[in-house]
FIVO-874838 format. One record per residue (C-alpha): residue in one letter; x, y, z. Coordinates in steps of 0.05 Angstrom, whole numbers. Example, Ala and Ser with C-alpha at 12.3 -4.5 7.8 and 13.67 -1.06 7.14 Angstrom:
> A / 246 / -90 / 156;
> S / 273 / -21 / 143;
END
This chain:
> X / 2515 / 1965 / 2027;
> X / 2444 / 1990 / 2026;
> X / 2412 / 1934 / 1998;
> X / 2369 / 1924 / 2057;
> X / 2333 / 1987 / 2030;
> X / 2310 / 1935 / 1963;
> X / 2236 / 1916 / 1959;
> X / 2239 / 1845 / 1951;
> X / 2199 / 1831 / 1882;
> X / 2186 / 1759 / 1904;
> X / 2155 / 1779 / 1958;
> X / 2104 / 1831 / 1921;
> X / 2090 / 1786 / 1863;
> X / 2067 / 1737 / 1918;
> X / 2017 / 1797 / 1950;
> X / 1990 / 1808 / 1880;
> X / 1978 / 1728 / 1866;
> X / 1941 / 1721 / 1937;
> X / 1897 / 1777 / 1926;
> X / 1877 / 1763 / 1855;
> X / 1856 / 1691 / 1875;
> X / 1813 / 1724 / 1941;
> X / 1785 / 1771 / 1869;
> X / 1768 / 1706 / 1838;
> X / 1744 / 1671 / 1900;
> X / 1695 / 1730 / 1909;
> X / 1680 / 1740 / 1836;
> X / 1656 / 1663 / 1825;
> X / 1613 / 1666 / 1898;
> X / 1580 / 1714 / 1861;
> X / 1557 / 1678 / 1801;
> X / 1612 / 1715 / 1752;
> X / 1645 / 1659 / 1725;
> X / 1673 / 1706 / 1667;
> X / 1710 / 1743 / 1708;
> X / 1731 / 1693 / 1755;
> X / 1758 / 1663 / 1694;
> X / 1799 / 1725 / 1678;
> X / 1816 / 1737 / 1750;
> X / 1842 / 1669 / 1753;
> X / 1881 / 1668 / 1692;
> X / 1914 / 1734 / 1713;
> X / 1938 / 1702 / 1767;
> X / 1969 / 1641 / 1747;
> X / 2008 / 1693 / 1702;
> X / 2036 / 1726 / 1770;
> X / 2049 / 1650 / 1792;
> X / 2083 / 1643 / 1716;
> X / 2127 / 1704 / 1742;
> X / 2141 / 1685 / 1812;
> X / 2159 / 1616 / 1783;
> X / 2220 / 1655 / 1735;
> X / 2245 / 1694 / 1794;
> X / 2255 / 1641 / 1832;
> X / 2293 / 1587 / 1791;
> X / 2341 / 1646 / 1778;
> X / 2351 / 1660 / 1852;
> X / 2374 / 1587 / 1860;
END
């Protein structure tokens, strides 16, 4: 009845992926390709996520 009320988790995961690749984007202008390397890799974890949730929605 009140499941308008739900935070969609879809819908966050993809909010977390775009700002850890603006992280990265902004890491690597700045010469730190160590952390754009992490930063990156964190991310394409979220997409690994986002990925799960939504072959099991369809």
């Amino acid at each position: 009845m009140f499941s308008f009320f739900k935070k969609d988790p879809l819908k966050q995961l993809n909010k977390q992926y775009s700002a850890k690749l603006e992280q990265a984007m902004f890491s690597q202008r700045n010469g730190d390709i160590k952390g754009y390397s992490q930063l990156t890799f964190e991310a394409e974890q979220i997409l690994d996520k986002i990925k799960t949730l939504e072959n099991n929605i369809t």
